[in-house]
Backbone bond lengths (Angstrom), bond angles and torsions (degrees), N, CA, C in turn:
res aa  C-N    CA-C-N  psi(-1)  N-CA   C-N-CA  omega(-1)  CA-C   N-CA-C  phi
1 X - - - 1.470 - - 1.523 109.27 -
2 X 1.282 129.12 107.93 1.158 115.72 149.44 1.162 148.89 -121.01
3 X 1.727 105.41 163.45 1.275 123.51 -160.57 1.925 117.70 -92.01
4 X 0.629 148.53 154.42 1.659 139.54 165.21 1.552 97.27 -98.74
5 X 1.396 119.54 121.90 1.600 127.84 170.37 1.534 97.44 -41.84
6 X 1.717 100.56 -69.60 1.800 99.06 -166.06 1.286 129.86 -75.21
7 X 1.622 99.65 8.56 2.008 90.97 176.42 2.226 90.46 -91.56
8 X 1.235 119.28 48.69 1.637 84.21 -145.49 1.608 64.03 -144.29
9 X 1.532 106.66 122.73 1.935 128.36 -178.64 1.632 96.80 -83.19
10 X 1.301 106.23 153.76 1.797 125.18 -154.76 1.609 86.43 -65.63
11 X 1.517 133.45 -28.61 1.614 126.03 -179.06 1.199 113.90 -76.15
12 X 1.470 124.02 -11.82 1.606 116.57 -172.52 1.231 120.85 -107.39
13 X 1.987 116.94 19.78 1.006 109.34 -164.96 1.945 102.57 -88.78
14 X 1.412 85.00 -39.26 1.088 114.75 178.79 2.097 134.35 -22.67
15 X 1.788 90.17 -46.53 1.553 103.65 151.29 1.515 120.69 -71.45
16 X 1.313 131.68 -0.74 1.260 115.05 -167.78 1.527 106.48 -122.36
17 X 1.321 122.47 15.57 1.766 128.83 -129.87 1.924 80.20 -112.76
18 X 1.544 130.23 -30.43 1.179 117.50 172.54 1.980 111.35 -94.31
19 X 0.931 128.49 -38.43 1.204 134.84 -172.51 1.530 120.74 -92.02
20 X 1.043 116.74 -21.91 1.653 115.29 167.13 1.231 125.78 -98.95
21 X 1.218 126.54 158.70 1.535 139.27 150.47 1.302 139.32 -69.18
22 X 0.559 140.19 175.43 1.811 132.63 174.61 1.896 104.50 -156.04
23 X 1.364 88.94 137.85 1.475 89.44 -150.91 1.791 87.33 -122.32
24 X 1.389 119.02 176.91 1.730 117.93 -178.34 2.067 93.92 -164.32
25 X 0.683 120.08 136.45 1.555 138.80 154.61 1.170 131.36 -85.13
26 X 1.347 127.86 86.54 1.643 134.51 -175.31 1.067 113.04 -82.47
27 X 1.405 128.54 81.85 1.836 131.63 -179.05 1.424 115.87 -95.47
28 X 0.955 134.22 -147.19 1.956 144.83 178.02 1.228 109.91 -150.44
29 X 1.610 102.82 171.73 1.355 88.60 170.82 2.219 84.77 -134.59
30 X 1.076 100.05 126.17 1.631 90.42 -174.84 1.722 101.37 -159.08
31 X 1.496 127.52 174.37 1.076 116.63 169.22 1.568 118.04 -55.71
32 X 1.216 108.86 154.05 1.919 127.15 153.70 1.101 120.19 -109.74
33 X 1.032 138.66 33.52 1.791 130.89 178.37 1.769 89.77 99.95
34 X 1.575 119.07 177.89 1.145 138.05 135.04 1.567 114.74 -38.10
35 X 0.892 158.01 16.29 1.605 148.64 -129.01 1.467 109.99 -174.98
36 X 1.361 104.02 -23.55 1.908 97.43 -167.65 1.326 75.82 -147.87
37 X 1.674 96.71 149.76 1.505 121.70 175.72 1.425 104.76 -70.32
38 X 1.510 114.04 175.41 1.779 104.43 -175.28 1.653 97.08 -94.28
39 X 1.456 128.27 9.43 1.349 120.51 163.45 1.495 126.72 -92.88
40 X 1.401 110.83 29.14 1.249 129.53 -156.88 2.053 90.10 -80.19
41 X 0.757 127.06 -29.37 1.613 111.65 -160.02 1.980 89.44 -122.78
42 X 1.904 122.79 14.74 1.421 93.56 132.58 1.203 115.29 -109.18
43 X 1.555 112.26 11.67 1.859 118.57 175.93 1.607 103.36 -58.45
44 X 1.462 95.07 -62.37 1.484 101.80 -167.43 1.844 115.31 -65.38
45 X 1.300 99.18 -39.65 1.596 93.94 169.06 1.024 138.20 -65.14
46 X 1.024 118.92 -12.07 1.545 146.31 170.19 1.389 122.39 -64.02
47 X 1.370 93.24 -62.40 1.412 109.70 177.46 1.802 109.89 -70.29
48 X 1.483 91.71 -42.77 2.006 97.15 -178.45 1.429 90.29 -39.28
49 X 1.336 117.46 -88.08 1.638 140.42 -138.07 1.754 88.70 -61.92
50 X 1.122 148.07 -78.83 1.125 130.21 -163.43 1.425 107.89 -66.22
51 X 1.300 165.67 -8.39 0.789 155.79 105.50 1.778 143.17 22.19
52 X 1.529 74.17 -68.64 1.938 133.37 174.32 1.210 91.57 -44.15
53 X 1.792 102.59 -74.94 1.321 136.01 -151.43 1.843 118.95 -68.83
54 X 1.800 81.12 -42.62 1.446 81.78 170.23 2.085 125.10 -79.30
55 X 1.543 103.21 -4.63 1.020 122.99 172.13 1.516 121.11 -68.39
56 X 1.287 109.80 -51.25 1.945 133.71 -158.02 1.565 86.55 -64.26
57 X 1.316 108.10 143.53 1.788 109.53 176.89 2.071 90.00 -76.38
58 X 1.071 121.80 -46.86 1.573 129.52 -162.41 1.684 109.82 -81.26
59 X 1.638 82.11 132.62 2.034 85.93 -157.41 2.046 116.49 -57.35
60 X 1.408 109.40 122.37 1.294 80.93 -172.70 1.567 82.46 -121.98
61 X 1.553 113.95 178.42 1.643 124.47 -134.92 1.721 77.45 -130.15
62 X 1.305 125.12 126.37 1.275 111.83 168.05 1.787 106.24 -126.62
63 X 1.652 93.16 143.19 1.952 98.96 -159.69 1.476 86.61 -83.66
64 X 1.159 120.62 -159.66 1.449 145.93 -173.35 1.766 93.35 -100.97
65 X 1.382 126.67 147.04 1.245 119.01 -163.77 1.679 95.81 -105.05
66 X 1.920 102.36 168.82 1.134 105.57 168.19 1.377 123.81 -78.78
67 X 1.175 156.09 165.07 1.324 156.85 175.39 1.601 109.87 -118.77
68 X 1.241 119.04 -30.84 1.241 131.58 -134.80 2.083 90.31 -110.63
69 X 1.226 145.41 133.44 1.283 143.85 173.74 1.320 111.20 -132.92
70 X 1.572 103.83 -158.59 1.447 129.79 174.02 1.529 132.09 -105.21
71 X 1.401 117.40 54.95 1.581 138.75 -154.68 1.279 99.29 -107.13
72 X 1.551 140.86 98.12 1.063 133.66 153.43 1.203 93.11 -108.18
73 X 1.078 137.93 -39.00 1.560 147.34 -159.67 1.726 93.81 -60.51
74 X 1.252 134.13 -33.75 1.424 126.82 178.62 1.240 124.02 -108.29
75 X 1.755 117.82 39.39 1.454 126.17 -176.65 1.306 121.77 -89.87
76 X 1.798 105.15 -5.63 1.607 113.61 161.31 1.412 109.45 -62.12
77 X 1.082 148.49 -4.28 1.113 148.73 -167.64 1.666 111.12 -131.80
78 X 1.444 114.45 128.92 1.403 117.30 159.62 1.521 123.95 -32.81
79 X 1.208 142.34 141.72 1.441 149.59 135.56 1.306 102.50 132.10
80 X 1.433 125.90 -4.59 1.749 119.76 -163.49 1.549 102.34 -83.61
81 X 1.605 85.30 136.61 1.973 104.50 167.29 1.473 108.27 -109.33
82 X 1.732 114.23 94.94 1.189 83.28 -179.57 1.729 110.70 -117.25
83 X 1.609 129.08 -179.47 1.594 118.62 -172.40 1.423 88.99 -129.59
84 X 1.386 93.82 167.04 1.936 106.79 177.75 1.449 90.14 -75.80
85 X 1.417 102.01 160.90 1.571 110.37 178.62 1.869 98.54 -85.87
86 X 0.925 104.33 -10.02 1.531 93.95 169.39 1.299 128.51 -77.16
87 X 1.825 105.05 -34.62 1.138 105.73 175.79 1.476 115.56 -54.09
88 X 1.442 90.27 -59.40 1.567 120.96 -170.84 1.924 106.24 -41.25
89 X 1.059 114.39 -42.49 1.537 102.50 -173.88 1.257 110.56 -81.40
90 X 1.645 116.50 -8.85 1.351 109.40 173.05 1.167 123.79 -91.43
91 X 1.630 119.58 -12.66 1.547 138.78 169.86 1.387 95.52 -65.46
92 X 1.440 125.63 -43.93 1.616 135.85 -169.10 0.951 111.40 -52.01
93 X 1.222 116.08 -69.62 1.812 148.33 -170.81 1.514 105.26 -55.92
94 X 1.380 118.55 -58.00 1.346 112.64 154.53 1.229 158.48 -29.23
95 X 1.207 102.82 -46.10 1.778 129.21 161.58 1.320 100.30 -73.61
96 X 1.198 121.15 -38.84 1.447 107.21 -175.68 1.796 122.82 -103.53
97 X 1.362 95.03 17.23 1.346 116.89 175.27 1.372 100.49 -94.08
98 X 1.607 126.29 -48.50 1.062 141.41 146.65 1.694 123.98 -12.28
99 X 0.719 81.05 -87.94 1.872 107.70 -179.36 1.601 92.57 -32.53
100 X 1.575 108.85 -68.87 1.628 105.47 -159.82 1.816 86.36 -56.91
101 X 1.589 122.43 -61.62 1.459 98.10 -163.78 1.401 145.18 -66.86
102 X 1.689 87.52 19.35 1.682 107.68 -179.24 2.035 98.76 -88.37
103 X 1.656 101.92 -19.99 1.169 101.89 168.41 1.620 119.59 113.44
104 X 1.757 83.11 13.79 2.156 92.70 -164.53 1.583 93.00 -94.68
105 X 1.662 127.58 161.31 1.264 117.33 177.23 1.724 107.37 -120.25
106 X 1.017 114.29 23.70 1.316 122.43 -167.16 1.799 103.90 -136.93
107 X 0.845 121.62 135.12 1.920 125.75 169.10 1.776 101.16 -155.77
108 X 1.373 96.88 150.98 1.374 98.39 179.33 1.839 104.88 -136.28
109 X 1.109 135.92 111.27 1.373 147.46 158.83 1.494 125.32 -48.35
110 X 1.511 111.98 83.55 1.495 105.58 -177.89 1.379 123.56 -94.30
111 X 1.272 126.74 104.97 1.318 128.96 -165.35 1.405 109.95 -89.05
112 X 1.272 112.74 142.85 1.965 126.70 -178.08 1.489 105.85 -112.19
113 X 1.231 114.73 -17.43 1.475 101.86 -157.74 1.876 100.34 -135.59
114 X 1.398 129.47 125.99 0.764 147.76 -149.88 2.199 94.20 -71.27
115 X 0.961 86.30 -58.29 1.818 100.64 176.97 1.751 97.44 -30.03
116 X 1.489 114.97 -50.36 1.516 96.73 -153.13 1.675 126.11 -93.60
117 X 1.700 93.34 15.63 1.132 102.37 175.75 1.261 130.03 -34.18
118 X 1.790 106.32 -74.33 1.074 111.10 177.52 1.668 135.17 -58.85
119 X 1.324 107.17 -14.03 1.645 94.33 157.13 0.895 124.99 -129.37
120 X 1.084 122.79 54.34 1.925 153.05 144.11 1.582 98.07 -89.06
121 X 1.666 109.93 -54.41 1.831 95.21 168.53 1.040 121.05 -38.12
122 X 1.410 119.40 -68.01 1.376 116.67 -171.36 1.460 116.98 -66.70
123 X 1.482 120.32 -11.71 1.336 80.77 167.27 1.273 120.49 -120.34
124 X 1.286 120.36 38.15 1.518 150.22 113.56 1.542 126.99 -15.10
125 X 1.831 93.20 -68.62 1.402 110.56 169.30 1.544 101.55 -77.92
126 X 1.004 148.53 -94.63 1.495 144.82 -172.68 1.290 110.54 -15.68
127 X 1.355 140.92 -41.76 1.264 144.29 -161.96 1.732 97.31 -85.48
128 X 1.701 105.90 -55.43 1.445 113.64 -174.37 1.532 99.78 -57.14
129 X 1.764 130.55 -47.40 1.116 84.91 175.85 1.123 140.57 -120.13
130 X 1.385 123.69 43.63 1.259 150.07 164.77 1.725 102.06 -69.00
131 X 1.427 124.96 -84.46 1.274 139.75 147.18 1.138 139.28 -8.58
132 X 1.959 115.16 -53.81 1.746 122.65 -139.04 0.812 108.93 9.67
133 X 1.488 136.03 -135.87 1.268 127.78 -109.42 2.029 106.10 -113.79
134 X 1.576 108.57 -5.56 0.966 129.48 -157.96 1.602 110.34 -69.67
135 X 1.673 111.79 -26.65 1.431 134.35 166.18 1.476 99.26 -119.29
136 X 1.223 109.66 132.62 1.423 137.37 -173.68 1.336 114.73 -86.28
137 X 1.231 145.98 94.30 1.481 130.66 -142.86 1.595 87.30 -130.83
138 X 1.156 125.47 152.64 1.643 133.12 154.30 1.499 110.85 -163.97
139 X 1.102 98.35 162.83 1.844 120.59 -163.01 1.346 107.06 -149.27
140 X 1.329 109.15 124.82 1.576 118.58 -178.74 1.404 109.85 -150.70
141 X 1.571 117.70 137.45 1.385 105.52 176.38 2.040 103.74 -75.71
142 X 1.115 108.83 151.81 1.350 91.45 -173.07 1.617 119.51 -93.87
143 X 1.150 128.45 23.38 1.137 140.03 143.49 1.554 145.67 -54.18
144 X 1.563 77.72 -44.85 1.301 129.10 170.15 1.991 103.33 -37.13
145 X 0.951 101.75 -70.26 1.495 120.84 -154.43 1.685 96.29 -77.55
146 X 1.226 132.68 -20.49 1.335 134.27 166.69 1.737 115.76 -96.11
147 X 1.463 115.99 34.48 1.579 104.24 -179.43 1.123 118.53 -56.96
148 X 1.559 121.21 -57.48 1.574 130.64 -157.55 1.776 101.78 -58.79
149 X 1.343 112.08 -48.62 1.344 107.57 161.95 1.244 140.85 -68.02
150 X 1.244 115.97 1.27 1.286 119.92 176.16 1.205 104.02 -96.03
151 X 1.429 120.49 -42.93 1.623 108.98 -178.94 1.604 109.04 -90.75
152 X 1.005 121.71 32.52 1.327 130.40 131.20 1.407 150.75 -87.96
153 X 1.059 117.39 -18.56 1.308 151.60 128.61 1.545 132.67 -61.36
154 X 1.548 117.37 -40.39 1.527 112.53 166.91 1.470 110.50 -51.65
155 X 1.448 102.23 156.70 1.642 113.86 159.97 1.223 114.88 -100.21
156 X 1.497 120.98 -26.07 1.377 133.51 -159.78 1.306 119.23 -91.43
157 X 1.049 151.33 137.02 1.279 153.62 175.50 1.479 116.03 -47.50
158 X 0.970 145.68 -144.14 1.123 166.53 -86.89 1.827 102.34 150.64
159 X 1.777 112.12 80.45 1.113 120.01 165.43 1.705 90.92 127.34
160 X 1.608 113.79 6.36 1.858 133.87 151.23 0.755 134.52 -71.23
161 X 1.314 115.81 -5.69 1.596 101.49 -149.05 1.945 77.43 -156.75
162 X 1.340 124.37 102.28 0.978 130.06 -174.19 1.325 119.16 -142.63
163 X 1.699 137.21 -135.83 1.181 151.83 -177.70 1.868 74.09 -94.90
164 X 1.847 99.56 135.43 1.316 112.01 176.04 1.178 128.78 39.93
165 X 1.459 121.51 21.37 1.423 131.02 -160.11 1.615 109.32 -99.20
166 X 1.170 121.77 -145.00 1.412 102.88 -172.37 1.860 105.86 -91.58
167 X 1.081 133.47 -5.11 1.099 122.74 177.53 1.687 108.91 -76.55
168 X 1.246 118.01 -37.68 1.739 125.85 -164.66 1.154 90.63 -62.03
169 X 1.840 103.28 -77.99 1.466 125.31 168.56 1.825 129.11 6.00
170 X 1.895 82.42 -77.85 1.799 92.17 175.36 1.494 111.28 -71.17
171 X 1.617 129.21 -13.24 1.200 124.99 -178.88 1.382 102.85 -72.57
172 X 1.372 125.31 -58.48 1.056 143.12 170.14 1.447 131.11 -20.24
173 X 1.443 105.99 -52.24 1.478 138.70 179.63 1.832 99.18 -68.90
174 X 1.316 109.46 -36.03 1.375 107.14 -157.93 1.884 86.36 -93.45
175 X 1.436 124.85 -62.80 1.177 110.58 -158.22 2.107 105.62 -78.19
176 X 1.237 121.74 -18.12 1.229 136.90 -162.97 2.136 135.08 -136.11
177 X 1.806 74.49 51.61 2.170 73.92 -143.83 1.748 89.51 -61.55
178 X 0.925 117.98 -36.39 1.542 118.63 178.57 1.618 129.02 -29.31
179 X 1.921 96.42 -17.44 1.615 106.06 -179.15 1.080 120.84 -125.62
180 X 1.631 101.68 20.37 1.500 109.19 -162.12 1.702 93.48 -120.28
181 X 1.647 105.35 110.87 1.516 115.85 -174.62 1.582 93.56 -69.69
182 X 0.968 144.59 85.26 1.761 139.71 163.82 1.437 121.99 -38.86
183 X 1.772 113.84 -40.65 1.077 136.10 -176.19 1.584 113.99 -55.87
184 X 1.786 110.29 -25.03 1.207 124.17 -142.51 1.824 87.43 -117.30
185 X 0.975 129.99 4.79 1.431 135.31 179.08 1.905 109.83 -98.99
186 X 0.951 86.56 138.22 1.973 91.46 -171.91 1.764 102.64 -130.73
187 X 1.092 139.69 175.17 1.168 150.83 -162.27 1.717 105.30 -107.45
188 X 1.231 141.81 118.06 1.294 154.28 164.38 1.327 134.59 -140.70
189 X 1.289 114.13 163.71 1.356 110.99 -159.50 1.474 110.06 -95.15
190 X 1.261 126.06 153.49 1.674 136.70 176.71 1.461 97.92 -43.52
191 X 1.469 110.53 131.62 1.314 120.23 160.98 1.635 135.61 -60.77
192 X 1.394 115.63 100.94 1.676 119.15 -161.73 1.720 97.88 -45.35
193 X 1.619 111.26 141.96 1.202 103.84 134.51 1.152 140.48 -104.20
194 X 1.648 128.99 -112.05 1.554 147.71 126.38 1.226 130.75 -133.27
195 X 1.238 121.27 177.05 1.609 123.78 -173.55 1.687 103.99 -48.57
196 X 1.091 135.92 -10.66 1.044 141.52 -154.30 1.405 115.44 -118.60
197 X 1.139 118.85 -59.24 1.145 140.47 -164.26 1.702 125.81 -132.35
198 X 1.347 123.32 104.57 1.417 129.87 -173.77 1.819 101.47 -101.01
199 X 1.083 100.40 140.95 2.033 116.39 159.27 1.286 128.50 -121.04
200 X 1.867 72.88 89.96 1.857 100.80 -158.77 1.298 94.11 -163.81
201 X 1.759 86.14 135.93 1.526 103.43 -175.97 1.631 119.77 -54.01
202 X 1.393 115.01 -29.39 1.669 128.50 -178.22 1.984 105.69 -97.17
203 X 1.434 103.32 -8.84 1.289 113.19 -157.19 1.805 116.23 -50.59
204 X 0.752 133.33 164.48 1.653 134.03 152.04 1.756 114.42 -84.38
205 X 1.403 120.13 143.80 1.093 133.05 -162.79 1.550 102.42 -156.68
206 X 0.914 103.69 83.11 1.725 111.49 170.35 1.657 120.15 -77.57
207 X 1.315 109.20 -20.57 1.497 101.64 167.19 1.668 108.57 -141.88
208 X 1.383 125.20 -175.99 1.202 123.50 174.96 1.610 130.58 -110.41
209 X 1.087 119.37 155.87 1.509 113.03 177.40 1.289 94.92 -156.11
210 X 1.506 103.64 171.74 1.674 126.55 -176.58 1.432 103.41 -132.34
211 X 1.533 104.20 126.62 1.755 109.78 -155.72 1.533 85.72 -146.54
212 X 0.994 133.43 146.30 1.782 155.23 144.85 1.205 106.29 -65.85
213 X 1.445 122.94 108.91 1.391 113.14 171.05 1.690 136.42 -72.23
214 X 1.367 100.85 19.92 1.332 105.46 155.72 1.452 141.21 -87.79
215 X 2.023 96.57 5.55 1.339 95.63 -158.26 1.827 98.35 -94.66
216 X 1.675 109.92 8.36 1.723 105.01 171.82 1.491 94.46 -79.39
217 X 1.302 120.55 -54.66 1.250 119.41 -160.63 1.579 105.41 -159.24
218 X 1.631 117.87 138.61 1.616 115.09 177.98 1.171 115.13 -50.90
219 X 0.890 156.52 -9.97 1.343 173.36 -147.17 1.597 112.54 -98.67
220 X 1.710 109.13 -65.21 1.630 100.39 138.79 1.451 75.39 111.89
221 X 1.816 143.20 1.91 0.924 123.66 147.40 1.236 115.53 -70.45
222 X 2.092 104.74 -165.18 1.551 97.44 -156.27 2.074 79.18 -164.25
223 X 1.341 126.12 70.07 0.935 127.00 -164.06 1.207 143.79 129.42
224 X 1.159 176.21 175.88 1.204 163.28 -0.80 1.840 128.38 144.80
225 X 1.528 87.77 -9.78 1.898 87.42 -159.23 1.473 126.65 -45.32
226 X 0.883 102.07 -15.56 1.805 104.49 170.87 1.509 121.04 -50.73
227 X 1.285 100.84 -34.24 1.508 122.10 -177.68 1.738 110.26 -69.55
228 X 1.293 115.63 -26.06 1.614 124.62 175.88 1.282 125.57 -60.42
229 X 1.054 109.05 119.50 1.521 118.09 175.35 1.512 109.61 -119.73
230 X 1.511 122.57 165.27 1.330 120.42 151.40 1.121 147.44 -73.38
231 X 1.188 112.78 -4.13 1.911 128.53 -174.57 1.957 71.05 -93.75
232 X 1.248 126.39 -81.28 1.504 119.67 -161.06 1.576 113.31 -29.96
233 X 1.463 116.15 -51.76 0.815 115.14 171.61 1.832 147.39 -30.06
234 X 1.764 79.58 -60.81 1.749 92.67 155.09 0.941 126.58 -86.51
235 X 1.154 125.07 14.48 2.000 122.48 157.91 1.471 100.19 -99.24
236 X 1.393 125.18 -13.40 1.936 121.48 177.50 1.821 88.22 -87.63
237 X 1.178 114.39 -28.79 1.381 84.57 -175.86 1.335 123.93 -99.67
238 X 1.091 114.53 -6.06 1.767 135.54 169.24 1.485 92.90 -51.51
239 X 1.689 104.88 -75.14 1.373 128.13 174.41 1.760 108.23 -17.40
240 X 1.728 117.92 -69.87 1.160 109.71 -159.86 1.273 102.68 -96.07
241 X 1.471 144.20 1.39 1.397 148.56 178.42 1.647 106.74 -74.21
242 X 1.441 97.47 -41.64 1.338 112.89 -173.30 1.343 131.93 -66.77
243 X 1.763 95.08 -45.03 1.401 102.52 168.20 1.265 127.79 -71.93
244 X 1.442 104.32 -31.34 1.865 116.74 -169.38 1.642 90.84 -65.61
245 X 1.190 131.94 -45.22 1.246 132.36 178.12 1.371 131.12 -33.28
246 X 2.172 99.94 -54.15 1.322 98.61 162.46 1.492 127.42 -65.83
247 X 1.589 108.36 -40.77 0.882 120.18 157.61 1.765 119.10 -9.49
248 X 1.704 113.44 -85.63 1.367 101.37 -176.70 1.572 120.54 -79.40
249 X 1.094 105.99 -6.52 2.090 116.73 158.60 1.602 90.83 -57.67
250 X 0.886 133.81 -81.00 1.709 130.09 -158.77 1.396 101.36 -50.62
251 X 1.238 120.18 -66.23 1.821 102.22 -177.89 1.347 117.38 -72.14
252 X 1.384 135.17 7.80 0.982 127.02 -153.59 1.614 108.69 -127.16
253 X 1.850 97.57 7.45 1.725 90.08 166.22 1.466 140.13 -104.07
């Protein structure tokens, strides 16, 4: 069931402060290829989490989302907003310092954008251990939680399905065809990895690195988009609407 935090007067929080969740969307705003606007990952988060929300039988509280990330890696390209990760975990930590002293014991961290992982961890860890267990905190990219279905639905291999690749792409097409230059999409091959490390949305990644995503191609995708359609699209987002849903039903009873 969901709720909007800000349509919601300082008396009505009050019924929802033991039984709901409160949920937030951490997206970017940075290039997507030639093809997708650079608001492409708070399009999709946006839409995921209320979606989600309006899906979950158990009331969850959804804030106003972030827009703003951790994109230096895409400053070859026009449109990027990006913040220090220092700032950024303290903007994090805040809101969710917030939340518990509004009195809720449950929050859930939905991440869109691959960049902001790492300081959403920490303030994961900072919160967990300030807190333990007393505020309920979790963070998931929301992709994440729909794999098995997603690679049932891909066409693309493994190094397809990337930054602007055919998963964003066909999401894109389905919730937003109006911003999706089609004209501007060309045919390419899956991005190589190594035994180690894939650049792919489902991929394995056993260690870390810091890469500019212009260095597959100027273009500044990272995968497959040729392969995107709009019917695909709305079965990836069925896929991840659906799950994130159970998702906050399971912690949320």
């Amino acid at each position: 069931m969901l709720i909007n935090w800000n349509q919601l007067s300082q008396l009505e929080f009050e019924q929802y402060r033991e039984k709901a969740a409160v949920v937030i969307n951490f997206a970017s705003t940075e290039q997507h290829s030639y093809h997708l606007p650079v608001g492409t990952d708070a399009f999709l988060g946006k839409a995921v989490t209320e979606q989600a929300a309006a899906l979950a039988k158990t009331p969850i509280i959804l804030l106003p989302q972030v827009c703003y990330g951790y994109s230096p890696h895409h400053r070859f390209a026009p449109g990027y907003i990006t913040m220090p990760q220092k700032d950024l975990i303290n903007y994090a930590y805040d809101i969710c310092e917030c939340v518990r002293e509004n009195g809720f014991k449950r929050m859930y961290l939905v991440n869109s954008h691959g960049g902001n992982q790492v300081y959403l961890s920490a303030v994961i860890n900072e919160m967990g251990e300030k807190h333990g267990t007393s505020f309920a905190l979790k963070e998931l990219r929301y992709w994440d939680v729909a794999g098995q279905r997603i690679s049932k639905i891909r066409e693309s291999k493994l190094g397809g399905m990337g930054h602007a690749g055919e998963f964003e792409t066909s999401i894109m097409m389905y919730l937003h065809p109006e911003f999706v230059h089609k004209e501007l999409i060309h045919e390419c091959d899956p991005v190589p990895g190594d035994p180690w490390f894939q650049r792919d949305l489902l991929g394995y990644k056993k260690y870390q690195k810091y890469a500019n995503f212009n260095e597959v191609n100027p273009e500044g995708h990272i995968g497959q988009p040729h392969l995107a359609s709009p019917e695909k699209g709305r079965l990836l987002f069925e896929a991840v609407t659906e799950e994130l849903a159970k998702f906050f039903d399971y912690f949320n009873r």
